[in-house]
N, C-alpha and C positions, 0 to 999 in steps of 0.2 A: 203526226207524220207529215213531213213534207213533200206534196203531189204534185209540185214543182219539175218538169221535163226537163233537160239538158238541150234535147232536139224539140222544138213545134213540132207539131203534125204536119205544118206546108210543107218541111224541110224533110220529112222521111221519104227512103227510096222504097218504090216498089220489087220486092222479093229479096233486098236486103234485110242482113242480120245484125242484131242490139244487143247490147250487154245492158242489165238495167234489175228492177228488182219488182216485184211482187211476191203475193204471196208463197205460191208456187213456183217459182222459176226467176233466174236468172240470166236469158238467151229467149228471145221470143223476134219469127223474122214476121217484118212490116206486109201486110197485104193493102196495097192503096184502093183495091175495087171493091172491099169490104171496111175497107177503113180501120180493121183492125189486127192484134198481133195475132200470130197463133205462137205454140209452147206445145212441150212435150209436159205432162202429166203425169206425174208416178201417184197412184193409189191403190192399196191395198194387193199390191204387188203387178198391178198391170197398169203397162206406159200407154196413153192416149194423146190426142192432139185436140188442147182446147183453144178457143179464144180470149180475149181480152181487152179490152180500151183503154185508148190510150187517155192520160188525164183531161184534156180536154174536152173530153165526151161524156165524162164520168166523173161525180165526186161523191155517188156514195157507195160504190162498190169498188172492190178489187181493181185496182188498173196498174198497167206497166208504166213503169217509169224510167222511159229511157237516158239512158246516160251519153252512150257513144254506138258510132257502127264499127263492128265488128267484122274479120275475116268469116266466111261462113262456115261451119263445124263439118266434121267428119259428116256426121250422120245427118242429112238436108232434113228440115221439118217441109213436110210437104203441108199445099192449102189443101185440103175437105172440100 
């Protein structure tokens, strides 16, 4: 797979939202004071709010990989 960003990390906004892919999700918005995404979670029928890194912090686990910013959804992910 290629872990390759579309956006660096300089370039992300604080509380802006990404379209982009990981395991789990595809919409994860940027938190710059934590440095990473959060995502809604669906497991075993209940929705949560995890985090994530982004590729440059991370290459042997799950990371988002962002593509573009995005309008921000109906439903806000809030940070934790």
């Amino acid at each position: 797979m290629d872990y390759t960003p579309k956006i660096a990390k300089k370039d992300l906004v604080h509380g802006a939202y990404y379209y982009g892919r990981c395991r789990n999700a595809t919409i994860a918005r940027w938190n710059a004071k934590t440095e990473k995404f959060f995502y809604f979670r669906n497991k075993f029928g209940e929705t949560f709010i995890e985090e994530i890194c982004h590729p440059e912090d991370d290459k042997l686990y799950d990371v988002f990989i962002v593509e573009k910013e995005i309008d921000p959804p109906i439903k806000k992910i809030p940070f934790n």
